[in-house]
N, C-alpha and C positions, 0 to 999 in steps of 0.2 A: 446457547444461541445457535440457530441454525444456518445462520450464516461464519461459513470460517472467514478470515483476511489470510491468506499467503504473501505474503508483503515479505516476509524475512525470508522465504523460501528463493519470491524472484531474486531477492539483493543479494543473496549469497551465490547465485545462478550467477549472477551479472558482476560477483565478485566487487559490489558498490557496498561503501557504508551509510548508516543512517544520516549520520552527518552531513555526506556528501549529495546522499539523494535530498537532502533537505537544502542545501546551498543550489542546488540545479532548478528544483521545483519550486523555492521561493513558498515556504511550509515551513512551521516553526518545527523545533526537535519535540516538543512537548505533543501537539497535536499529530504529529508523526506516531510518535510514542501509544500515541492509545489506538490510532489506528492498526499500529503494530500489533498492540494486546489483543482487539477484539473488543475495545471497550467505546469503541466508537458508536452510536446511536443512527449516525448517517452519513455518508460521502457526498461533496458535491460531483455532480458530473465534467466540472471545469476541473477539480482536481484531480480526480480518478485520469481526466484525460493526459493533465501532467504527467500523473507518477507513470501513466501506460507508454506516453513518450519519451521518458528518459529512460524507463527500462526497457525500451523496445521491445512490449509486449503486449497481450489482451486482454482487458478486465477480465476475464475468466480467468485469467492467469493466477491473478491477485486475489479474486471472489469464488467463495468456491458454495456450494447449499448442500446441508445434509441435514436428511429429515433426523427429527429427535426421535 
């Protein structure tokens, strides 16, 4: 896929675990979880908005496009 997720990169950056970004942002661990992998299909933009507020960062942070 050509889009990566950097999800584990911010949370290690922010020094947060999955768990707890998922207690914050009101996101189940499971749906978390494939976000995490890359096995995600689609983000909403309510939640992207979440996760970029409690990691006090910018969807690019977390989205990243590289061509194949």
């Amino acid at each position: 896929m050509a889009i990566i997720v950097n999800l584990d990169v911010m949370l290690a950056r922010r020094k947060m675990s999955l768990t707890e970004l998922s207690d914050r942002v009101g996101i189940t661990m499971s749906n978390l979880s494939i976000l995490k992998t890359g096995k995600a299909k689609a983000i909403r933009f309510e939640t992207l908005e979440a996760i970029c507020e409690v990691l006090d960062c910018q969807p690019g942070d977390i989205l990243e496009f590289r061509p194949e």
